[in-house]
C-alpha positions in Angstrom: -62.1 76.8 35.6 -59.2 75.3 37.2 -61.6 72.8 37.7 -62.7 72.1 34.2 -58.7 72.4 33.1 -58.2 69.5 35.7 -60.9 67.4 34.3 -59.8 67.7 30.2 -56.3 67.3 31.7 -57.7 63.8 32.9 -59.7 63.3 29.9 -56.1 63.7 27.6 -53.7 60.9 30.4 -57.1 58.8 29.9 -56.7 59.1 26.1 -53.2 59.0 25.7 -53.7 56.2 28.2 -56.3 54.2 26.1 -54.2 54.9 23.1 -51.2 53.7 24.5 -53.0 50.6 25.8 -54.4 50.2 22.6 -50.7 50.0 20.7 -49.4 47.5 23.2 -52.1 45.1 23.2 -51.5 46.0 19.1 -47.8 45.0 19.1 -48.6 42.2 21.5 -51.2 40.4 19.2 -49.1 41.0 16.4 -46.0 39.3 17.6 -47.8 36.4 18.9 -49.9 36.5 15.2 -45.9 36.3 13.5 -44.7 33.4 15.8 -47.7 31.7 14.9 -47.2 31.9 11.0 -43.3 30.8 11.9 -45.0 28.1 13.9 -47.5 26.9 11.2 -44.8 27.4 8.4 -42.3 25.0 10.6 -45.3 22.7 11.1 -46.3 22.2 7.6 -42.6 21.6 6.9 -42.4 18.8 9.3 -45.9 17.6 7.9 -44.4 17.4 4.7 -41.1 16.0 6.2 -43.2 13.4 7.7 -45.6 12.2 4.3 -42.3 11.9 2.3 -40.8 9.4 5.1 -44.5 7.6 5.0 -43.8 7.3 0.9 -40.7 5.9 2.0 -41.4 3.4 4.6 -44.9 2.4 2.2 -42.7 1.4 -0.4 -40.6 -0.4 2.0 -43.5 -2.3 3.4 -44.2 -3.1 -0.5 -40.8 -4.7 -1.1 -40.7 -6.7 2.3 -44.3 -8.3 1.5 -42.7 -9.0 -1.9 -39.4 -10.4 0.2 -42.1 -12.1 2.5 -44.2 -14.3 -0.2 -41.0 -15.2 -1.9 -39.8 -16.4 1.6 -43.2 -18.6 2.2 -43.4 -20.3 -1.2 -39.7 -21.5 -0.9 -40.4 -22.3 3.2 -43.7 -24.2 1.5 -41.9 -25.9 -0.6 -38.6 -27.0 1.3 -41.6 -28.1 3.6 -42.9 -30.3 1.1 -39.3 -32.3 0.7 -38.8 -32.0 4.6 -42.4 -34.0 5.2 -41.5 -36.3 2.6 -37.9 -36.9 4.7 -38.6 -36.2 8.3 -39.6 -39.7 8.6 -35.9 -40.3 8.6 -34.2 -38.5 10.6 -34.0 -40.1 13.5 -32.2 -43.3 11.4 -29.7 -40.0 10.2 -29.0 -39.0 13.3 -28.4 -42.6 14.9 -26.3 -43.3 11.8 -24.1 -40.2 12.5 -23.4 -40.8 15.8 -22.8 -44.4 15.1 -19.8 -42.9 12.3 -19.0 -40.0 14.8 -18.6 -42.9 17.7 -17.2 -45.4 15.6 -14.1 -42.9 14.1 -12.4 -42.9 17.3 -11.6 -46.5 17.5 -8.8 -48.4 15.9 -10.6 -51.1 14.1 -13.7 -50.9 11.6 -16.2 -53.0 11.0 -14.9 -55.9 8.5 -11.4 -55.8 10.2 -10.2 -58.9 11.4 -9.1 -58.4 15.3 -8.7 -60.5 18.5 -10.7 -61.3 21.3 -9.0 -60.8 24.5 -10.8 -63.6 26.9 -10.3 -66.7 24.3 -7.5 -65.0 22.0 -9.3 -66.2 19.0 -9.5 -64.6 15.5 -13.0 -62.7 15.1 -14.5 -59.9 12.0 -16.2 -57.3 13.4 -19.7 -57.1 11.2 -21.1 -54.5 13.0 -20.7 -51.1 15.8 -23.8 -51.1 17.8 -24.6 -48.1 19.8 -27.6 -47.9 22.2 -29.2 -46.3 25.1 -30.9 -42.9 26.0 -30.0 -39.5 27.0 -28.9 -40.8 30.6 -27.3 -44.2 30.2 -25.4 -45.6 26.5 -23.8 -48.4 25.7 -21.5 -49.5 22.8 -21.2 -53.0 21.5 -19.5 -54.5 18.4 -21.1 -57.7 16.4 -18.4 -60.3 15.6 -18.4 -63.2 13.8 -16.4 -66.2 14.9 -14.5 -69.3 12.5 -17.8 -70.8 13.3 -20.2 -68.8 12.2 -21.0 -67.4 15.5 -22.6 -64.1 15.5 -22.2 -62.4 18.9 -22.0 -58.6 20.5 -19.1 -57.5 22.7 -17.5 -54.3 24.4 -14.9 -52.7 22.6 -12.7 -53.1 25.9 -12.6 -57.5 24.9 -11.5 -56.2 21.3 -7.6 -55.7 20.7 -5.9 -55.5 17.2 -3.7 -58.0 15.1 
C-alpha cells in the first residue's frame, strides 16, 4: 500500500504542479496581454498625434503653393519688363562706372581747364573709360579754340 500512497502522493505534486504551471503561464500571458493594450493605446495616440500634424503640414503645403503661384506670376511678369530692358544694361553699367570714375576728379565735363604740355585753354566734352577686366584706361575728350576735338589722360589735365 505504501506503494500505492507513493504513487497518488505523485499524482497530487504532479497536479498541484500542472496547476501551478498552469497559473503562471496564466499571469504571464496576461501581463504581456495588458502591456500590449498600453502599447496599442499609446500607439493609436501617437497615430492620431501624427494625422493631426499631417492636417497641419497639408494645409501648409496649400498656403505655400498659394505663396508659390503668386511668386511666379510677379517673377513672370518682372521678367517681361526685364527682357524688354536687358538689352541695356551693359550701356547702364558702363554709364555708372563712367559717373562712379568720373566723381573722383576735380573737373567735369563742360569745365574749362588747362592742358599741361601747351598751357592752352581746353573744355572737356567728354570722360572716356575703356578697357577689359585686365587692362583700363581713362581718357578725357577736349575741345580746343580751334575746334579741335582730341582725347587725353587726366594726368595732361590741371585746373584754372
Amino acid at each position: 500500500m505504501n506503494e500505492v500512497e507513493n504513487k497518488s502522493n505523485f499524482k497530487k505534486y504532479v497536479y498541484v504542479l500542472i496547476v501551478f504551471t498552469i497559473m503562471i503561464g496564466g499571469y504571464i500571458i496576461y501581463s504581456q496581454n495588458k502591456s500590449l493594450k498600453s502599447e496599442e493605446a499609446n500607439f493609436s495616440k501617437s497615430i492620431s498625434e501624427m494625422n493631426a500634424e499631417m492636417l497641419e503640414l497639408h494645409n501648409e503645403i496649400k498656403i505655400l503653393k498659394g505663396t508659390n503661384k503668386e511668386i511666379n506670376f510677379k517673377k513672370d511678369s518682372l521678367q517681361n519688363n526685364m527682357d524688354f530692358l536687358w538689352i541695356y544694361k551693359t550701356l547702364v553699367q558702363a554709364s555708372k562706372l563712367r559717373d562712379d570714375v568720373g566723381a573722383n576728379f576735380s573737373f567735369k565735363p563742360g569745365d574749362k581747364v588747362r592742358l599741361k604740355m601747351d598751357s592752352s585753354i581746353v573744355v572737356i566734352t567728354d570722360l572716356i573709360i575703356g578697357g577689359n577686366t585686365f587692362n583700363y584706361y581713362i581718357r578725357f575728350n577736349v575741345k580746343n579754340n580751334k575746334g579741335l576735338i582730341s582725347e587725353v589722360s587726366p594726368v595732361e589735365l590741371e585746373n584754372l
